[in-house]
KOLVO-621098 format. One line per 10 residues: number of its first residue (from 1); their letters; for each residue x, y, z of N, C-alpha, C. Coordinates in nm, 2 decimals, decimal comma, always signed. Example, Ala and Ser with C-alpha at 12.3 -4.5 7.8 and 13.67 -1.06 7.14 Angstrom:
BEGIN
1 = AS = +1,32 -0,57 +0,78 +1,23 -0,45 +0,78 +1,32 -0,33 +0,78 | +1,28 -0,22 +0,71 +1,37 -0,11 +0,71 +1,29 +0,00 +0,79 $
//
This chain:
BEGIN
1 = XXXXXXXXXX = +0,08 -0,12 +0,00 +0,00 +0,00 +0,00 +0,09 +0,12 +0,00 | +0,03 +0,26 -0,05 +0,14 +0,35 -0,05 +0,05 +0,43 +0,04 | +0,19 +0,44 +0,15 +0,12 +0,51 +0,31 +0,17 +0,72 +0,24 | +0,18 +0,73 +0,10 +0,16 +0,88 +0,10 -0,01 +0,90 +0,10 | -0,08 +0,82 +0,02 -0,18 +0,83 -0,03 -0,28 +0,92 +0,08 | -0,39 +0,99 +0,11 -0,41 +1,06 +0,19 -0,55 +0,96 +0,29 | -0,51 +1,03 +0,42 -0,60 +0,92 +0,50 -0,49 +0,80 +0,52 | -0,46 +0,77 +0,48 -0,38 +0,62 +0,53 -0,34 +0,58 +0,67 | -0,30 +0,66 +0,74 -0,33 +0,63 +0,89 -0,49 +0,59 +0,93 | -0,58 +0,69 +0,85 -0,70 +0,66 +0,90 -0,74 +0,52 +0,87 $
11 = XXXXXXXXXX = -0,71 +0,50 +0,73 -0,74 +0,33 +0,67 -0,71 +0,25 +0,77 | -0,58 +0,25 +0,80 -0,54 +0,14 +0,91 -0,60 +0,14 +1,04 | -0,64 +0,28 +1,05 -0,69 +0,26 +1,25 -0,83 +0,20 +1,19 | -0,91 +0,21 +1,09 -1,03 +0,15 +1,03 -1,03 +0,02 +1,04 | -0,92 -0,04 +1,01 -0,93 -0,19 +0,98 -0,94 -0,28 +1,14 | -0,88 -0,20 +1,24 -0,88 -0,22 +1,38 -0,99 -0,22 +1,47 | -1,05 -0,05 +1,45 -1,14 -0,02 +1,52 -1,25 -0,02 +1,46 | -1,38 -0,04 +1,53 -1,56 -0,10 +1,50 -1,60 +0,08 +1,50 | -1,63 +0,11 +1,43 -1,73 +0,24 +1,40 -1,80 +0,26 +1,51 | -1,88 +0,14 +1,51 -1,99 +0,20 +1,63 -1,97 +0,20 +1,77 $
21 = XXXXXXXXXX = -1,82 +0,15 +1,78 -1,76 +0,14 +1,94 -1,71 +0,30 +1,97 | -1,71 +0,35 +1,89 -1,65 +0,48 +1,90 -1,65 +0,63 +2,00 | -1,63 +0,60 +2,09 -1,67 +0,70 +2,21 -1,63 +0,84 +2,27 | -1,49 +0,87 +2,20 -1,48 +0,98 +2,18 -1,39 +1,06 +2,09 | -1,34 +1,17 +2,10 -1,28 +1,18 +1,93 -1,10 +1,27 +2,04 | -0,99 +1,23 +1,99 -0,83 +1,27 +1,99 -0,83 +1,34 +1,86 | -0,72 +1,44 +1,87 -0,67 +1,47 +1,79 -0,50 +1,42 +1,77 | -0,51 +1,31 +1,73 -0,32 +1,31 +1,74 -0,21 +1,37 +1,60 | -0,12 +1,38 +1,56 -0,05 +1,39 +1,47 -0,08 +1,35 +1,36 | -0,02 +1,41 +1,26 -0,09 +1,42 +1,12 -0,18 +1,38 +1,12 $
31 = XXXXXXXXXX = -0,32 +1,44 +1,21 -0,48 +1,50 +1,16 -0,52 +1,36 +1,17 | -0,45 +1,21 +1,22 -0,52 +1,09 +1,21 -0,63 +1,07 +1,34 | -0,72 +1,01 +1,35 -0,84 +1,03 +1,42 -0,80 +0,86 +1,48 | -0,82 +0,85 +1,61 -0,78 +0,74 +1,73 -0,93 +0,77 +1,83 | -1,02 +0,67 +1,81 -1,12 +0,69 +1,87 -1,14 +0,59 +1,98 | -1,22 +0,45 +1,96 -1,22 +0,39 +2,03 -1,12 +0,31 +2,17 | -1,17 +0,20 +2,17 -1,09 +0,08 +2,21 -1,11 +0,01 +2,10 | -0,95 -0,07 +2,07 -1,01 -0,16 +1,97 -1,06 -0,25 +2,03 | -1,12 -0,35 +1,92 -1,23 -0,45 +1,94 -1,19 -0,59 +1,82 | -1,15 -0,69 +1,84 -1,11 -0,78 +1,77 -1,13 -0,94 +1,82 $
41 = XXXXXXXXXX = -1,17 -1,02 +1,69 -1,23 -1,15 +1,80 -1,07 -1,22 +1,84 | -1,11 -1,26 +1,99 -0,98 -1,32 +2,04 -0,90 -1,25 +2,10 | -0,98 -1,16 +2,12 -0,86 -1,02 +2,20 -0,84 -1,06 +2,39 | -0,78 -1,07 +2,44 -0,75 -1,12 +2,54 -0,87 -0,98 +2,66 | -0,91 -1,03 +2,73 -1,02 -0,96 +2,82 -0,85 -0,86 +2,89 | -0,92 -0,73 +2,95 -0,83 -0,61 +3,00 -0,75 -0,66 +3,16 | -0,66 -0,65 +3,14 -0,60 -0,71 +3,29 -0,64 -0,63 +3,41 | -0,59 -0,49 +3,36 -0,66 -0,34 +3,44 -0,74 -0,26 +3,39 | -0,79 -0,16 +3,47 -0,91 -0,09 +3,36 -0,85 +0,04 +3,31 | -0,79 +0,00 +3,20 -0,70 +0,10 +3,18 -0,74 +0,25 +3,13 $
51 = XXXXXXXXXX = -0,71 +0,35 +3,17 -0,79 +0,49 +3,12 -0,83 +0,48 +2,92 | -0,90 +0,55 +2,93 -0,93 +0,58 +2,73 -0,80 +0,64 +2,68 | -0,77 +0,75 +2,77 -0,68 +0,83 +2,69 -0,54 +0,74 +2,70 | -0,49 +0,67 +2,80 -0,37 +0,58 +2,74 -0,41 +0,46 +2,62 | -0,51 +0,41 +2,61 -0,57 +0,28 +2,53 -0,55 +0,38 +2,36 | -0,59 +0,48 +2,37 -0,59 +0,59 +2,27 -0,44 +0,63 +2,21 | -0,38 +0,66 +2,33 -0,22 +0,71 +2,30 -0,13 +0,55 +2,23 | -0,21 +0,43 +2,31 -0,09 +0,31 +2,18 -0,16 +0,31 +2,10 | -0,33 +0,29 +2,01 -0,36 +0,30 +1,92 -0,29 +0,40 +1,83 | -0,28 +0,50 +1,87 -0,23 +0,62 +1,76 -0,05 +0,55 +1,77 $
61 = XXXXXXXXXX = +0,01 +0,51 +1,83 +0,12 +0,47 +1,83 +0,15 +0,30 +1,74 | +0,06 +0,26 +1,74 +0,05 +0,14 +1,68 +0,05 +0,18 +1,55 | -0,07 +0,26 +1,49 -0,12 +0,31 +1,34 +0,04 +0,35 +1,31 | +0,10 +0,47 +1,32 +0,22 +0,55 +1,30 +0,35 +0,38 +1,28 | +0,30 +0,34 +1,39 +0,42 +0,23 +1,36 +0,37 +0,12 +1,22 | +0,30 +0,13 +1,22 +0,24 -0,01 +1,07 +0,25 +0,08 +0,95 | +0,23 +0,24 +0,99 +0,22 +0,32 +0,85 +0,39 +0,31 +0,78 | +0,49 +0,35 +0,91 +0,61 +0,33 +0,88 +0,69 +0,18 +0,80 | +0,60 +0,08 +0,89 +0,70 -0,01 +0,85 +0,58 -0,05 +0,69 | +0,49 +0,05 +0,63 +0,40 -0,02 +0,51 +0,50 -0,06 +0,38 $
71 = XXXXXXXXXX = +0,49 -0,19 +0,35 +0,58 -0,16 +0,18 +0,51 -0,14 +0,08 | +0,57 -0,12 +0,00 +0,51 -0,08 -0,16 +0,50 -0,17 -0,20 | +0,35 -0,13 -0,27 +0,24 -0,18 -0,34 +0,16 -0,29 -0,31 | +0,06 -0,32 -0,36 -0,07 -0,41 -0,29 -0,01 -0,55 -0,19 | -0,04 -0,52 -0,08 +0,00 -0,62 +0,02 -0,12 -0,66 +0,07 | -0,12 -0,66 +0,23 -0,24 -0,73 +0,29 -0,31 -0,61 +0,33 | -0,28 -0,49 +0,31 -0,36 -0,37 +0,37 -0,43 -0,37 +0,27 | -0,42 -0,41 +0,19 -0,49 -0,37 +0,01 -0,58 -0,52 +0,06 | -0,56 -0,63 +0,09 -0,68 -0,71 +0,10 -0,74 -0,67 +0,25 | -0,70 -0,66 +0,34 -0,79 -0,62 +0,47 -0,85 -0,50 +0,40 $
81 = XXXXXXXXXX = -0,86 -0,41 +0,30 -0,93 -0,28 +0,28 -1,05 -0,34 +0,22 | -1,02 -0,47 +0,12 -1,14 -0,50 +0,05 -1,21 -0,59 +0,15 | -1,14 -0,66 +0,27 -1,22 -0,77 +0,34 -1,32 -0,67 +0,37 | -1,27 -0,55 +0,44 -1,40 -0,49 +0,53 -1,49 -0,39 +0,45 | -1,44 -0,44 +0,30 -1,58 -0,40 +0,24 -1,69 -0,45 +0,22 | -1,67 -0,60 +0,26 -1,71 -0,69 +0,26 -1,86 -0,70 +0,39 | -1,81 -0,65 +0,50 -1,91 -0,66 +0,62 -2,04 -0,64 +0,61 | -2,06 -0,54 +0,49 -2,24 -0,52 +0,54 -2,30 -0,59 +0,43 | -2,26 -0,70 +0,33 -2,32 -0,80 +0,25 -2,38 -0,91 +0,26 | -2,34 -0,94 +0,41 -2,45 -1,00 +0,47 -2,34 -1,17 +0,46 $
91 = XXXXXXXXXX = -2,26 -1,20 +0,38 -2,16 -1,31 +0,33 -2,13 -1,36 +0,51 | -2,08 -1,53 +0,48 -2,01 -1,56 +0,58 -1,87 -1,57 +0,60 | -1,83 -1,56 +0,71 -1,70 -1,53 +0,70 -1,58 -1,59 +0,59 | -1,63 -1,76 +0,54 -1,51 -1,82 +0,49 -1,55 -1,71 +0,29 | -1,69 -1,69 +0,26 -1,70 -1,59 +0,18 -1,69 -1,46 +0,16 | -1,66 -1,41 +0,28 -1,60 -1,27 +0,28 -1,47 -1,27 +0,26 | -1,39 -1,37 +0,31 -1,27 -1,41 +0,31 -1,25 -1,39 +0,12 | -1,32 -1,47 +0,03 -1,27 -1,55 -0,06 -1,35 -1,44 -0,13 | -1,41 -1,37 -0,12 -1,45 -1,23 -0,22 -1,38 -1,11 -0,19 | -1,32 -1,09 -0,10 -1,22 -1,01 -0,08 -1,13 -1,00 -0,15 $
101 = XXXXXXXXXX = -1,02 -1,20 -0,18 -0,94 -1,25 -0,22 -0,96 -1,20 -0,42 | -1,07 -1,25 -0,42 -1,10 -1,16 -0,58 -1,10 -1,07 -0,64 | -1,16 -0,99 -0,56 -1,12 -0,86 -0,54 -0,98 -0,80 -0,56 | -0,89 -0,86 -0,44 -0,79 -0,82 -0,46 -0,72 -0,88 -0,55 | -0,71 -0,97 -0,64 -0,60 -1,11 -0,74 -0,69 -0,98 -0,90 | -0,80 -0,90 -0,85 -0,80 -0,82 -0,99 -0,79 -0,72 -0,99 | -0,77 -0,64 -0,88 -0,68 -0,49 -0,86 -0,55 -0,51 -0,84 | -0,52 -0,60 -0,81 -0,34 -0,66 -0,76 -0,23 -0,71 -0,85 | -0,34 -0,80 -0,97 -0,28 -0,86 -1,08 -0,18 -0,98 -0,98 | -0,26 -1,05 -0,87 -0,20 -1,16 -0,80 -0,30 -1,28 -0,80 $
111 = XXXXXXXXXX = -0,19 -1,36 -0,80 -0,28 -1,51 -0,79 -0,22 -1,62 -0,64 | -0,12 -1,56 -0,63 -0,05 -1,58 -0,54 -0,13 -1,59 -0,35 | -0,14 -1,61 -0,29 -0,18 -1,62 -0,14 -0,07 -1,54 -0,06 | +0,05 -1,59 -0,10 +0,17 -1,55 +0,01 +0,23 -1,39 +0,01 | +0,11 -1,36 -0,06 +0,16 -1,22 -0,10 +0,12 -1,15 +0,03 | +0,00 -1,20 +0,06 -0,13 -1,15 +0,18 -0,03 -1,25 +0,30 | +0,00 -1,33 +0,32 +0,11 -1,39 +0,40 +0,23 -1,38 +0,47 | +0,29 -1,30 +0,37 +0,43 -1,27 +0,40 +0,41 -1,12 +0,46 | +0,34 -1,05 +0,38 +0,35 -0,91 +0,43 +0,25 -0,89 +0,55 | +0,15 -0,96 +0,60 +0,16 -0,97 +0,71 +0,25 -1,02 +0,83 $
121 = XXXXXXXXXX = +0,28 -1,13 +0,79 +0,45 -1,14 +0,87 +0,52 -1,04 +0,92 | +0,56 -0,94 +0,83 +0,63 -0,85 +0,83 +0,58 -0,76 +0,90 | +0,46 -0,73 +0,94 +0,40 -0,65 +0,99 +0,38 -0,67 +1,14 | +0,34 -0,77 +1,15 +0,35 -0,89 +1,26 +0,50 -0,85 +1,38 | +0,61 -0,87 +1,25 +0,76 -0,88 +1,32 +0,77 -0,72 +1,36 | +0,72 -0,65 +1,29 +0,72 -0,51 +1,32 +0,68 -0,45 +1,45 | +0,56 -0,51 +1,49 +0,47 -0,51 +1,65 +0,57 -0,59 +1,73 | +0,61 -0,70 +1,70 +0,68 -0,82 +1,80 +0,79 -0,68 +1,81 | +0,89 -0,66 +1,74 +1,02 -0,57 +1,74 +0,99 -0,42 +1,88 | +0,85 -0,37 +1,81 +0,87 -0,25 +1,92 +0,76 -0,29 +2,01 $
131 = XXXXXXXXXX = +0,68 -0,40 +2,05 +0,70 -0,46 +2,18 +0,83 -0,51 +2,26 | +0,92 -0,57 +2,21 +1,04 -0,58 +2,29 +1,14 -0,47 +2,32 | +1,11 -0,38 +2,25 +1,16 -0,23 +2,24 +1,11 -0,18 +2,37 | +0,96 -0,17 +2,39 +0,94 -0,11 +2,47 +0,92 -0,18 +2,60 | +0,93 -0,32 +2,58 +0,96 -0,37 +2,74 +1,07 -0,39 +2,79 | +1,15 -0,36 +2,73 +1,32 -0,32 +2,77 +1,34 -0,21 +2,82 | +1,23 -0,13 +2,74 +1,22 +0,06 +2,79 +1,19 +0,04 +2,96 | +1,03 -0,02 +2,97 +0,97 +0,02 +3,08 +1,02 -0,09 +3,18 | +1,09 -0,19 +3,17 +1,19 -0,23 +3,26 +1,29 -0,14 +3,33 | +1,36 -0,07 +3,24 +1,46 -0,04 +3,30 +1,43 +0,10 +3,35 $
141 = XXXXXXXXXX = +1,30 +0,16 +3,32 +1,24 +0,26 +3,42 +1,18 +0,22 +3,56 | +1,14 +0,13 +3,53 +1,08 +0,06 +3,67 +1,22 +0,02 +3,75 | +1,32 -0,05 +3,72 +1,43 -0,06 +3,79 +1,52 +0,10 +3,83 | +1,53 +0,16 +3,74 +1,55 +0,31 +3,78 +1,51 +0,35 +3,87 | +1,37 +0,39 +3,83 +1,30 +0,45 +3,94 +1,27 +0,38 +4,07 | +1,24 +0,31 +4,09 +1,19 +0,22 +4,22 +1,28 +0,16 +4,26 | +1,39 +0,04 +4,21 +1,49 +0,01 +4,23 +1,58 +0,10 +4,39 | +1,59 +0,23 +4,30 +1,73 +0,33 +4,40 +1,57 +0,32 +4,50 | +1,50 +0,37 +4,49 +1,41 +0,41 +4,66 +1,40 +0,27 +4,69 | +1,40 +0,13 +4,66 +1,39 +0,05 +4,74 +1,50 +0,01 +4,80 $
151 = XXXXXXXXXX = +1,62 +0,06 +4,74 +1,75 +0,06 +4,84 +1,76 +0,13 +4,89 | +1,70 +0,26 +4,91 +1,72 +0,38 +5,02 +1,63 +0,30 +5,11 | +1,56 +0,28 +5,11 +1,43 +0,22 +5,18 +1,49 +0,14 +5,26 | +1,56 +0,02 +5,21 +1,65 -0,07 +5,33 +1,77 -0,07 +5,36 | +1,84 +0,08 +5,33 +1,94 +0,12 +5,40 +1,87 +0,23 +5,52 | +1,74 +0,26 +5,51 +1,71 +0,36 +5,61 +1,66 +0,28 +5,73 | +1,63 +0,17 +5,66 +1,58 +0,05 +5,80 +1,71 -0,01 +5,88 | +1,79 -0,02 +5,83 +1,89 -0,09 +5,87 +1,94 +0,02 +5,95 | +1,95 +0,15 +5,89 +1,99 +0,29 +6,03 +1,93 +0,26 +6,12 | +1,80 +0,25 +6,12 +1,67 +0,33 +6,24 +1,72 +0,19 +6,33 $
161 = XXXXXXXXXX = +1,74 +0,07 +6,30 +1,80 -0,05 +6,39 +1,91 -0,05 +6,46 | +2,01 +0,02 +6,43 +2,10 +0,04 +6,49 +2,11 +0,19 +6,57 | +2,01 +0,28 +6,51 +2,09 +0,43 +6,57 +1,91 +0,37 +6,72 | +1,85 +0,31 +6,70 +1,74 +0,28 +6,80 +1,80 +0,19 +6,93 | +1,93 +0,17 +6,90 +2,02 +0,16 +7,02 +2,12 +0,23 +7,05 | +2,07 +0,34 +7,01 +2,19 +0,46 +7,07 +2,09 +0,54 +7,15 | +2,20 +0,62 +7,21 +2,11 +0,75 +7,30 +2,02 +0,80 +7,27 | +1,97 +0,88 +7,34 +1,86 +0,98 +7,32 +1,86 +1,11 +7,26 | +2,04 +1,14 +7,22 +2,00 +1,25 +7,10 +2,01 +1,17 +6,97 | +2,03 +1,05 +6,94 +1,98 +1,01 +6,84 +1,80 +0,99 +6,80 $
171 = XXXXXXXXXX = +1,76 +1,02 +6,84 +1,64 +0,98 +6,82 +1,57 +1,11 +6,75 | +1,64 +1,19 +6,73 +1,56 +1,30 +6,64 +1,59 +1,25 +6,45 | +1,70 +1,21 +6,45 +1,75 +1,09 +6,31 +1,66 +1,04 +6,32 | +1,63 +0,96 +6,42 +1,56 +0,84 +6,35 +1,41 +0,87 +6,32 | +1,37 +0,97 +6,37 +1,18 +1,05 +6,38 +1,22 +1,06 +6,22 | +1,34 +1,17 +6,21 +1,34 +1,15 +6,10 +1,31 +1,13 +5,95 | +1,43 +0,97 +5,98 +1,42 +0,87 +5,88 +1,29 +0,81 +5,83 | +1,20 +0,77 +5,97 +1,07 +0,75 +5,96 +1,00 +0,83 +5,86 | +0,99 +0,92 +5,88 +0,97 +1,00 +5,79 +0,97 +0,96 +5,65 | +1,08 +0,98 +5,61 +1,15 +0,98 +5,48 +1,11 +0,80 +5,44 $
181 = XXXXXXXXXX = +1,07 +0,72 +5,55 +1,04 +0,59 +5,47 +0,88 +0,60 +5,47 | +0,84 +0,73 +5,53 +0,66 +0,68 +5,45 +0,67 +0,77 +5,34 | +0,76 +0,83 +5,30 +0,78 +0,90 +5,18 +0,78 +0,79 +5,06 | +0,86 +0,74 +5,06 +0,92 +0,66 +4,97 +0,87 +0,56 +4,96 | +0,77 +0,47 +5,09 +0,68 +0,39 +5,03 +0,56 +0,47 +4,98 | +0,53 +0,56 +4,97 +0,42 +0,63 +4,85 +0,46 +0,66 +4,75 | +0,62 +0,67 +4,73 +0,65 +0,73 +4,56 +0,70 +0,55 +4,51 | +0,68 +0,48 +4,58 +0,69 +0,34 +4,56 +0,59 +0,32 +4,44 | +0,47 +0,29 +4,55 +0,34 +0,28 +4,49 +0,29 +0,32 +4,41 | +0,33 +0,51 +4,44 +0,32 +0,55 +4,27 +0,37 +0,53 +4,15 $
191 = XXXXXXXXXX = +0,49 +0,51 +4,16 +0,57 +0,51 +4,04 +0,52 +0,33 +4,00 | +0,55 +0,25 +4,08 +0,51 +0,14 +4,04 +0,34 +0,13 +3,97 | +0,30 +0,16 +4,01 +0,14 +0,16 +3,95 +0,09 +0,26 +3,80 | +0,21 +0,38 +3,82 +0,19 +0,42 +3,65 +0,24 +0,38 +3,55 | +0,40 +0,28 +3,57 +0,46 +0,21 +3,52 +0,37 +0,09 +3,46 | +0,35 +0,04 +3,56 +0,23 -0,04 +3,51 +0,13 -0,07 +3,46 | +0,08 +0,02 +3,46 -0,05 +0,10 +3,41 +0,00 +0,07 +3,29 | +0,11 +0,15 +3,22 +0,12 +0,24 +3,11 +0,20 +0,06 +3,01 | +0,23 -0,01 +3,12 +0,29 -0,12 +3,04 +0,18 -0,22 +2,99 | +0,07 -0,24 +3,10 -0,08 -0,31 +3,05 -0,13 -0,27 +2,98 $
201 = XXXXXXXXXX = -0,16 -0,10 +2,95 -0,20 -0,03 +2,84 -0,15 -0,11 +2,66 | -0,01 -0,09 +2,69 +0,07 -0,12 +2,57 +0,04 -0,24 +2,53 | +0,06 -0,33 +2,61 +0,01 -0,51 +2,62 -0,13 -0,55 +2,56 | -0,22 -0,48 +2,58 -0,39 -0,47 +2,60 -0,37 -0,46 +2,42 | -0,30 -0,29 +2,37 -0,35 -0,29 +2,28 -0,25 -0,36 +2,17 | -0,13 -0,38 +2,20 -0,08 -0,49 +2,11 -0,09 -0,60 +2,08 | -0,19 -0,69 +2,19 -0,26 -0,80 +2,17 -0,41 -0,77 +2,10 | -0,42 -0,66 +2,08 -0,53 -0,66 +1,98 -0,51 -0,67 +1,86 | -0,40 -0,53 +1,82 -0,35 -0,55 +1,66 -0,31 -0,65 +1,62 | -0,23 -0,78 +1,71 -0,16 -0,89 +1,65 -0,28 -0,98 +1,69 $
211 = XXXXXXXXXX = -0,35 -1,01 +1,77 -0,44 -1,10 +1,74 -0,57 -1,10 +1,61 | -0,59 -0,97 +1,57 -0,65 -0,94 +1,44 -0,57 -1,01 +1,31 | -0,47 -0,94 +1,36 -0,34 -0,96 +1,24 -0,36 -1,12 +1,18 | -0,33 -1,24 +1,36 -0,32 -1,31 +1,30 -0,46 -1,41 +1,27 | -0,56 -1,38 +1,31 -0,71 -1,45 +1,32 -0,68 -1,42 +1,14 | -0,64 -1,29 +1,13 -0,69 -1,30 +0,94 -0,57 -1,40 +0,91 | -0,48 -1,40 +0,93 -0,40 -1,52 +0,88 -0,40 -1,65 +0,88 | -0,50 -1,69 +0,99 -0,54 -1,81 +1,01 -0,67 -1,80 +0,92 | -0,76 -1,73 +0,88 -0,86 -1,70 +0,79 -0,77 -1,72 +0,63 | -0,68 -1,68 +0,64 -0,61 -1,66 +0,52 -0,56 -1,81 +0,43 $
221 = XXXXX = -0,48 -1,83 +0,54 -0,47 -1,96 +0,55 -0,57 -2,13 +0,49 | -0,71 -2,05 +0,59 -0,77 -2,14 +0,58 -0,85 -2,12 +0,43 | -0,92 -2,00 +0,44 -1,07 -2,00 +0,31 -0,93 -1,94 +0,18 | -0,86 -1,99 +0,17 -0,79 -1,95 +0,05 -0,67 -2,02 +0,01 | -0,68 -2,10 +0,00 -0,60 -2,22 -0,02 -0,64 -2,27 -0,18 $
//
């Protein structure tokens, strides 16, 4: 597909997201519209309830990433564009599958299957690639951040144990320290919980685009052989 063509972000967030799920409207980069949750069969149920506006922020990050890695000329975005033209004809799935396929083998000048095969692959490895990208990211932020206050945290315990057998002008240190450890078990909690947040967000919606991805390739697979 050629991702100059105009709308082409939009095409792709189309092929993901259900029209009628659509609940509120973003404006992200290059004017592309990121509305719902996606919605795809096989999509694994939400681990947390994650906000709209992060579920929103990987959708627009997903689109941008599949627009990037699109190659030239009619691939599987060119047959997912004709599958879902397919939807309101009333056809069943293994014939939406196989009128799509027509469709595209006569705008395509292909007779081939693996054409719709491979280039999803590729698309596929694209999501796998900046999923491990980004769980390498928010690893090593979660070990950053939390990491050093969980070692402040048990070097302040290990003070308050020892200076709690010293005199009595130690004990203004140690009121202290106390202190400073219900600090840090709240920037604990926090930092741990938006970390996470923000990693289930990413998880949630990258198991949507690749379980889409590959349902149609198991579809692909199957009604077109």
């Amino acid at each position: 597909m050629n991702n100059s063509e105009p709308g082409f972000g939009k095409k792709i967030l189309s092929f993901f997201i259900n029209e009628e799920e659509k609940t509120e409207k973003v404006i992200p980069a290059q004017q592309k519209t990121a509305l719902p949750v996606p919605s795809s069969p096989g999509s694994p149920a939400p681990k947390n309830d994650i906000p709209q506006d992060e579920r929103q922020k990987f959708i627009e990050h997903f689109v941008q990433l599949l627009e990037k890695a699109n190659l030239p000329g009619p691939d599987y975005f060119e047959y997912k564009q004709a599958l879902k033209s397919m939807d309101q004809l009333g056809l069943s799935e293994e014939k939406r599958f196989q009128a799509a396929w027509a469709s595209f083998k006569a705008m395509a000048n292909q007779s081939d299957t693996s054409i719709l095969t491979t280039s999803a692959n590729q698309y596929l490895a694209a999501l796998d690639k900046d999923r491990a990208a980004f769980l390498k990211d928010a690893e090593k932020a979660l070990n950053d951040r939390v990491g050093s206050l969980r070692d402040e945290h048990k070097k302040l315990q290990d003070g308050n144990t020892a200076m709690s057998q010293q005199i009595a002008d130690l004990q203004k240190k140690i009121d202290d320290n106390n202190n400073r450890l219900g600090q840090i078990s709240g920037e604990i909690t926090e930092q741990s919980a938006r970390i996470n947040q923000n990693r289930d967000g990413f998880e949630q919606t990258y198991a949507t685009f690749t379980e889409q991805i590959k349902t149609d390739l198991n579809h692909i697979n199957t009604y077109l052989k």
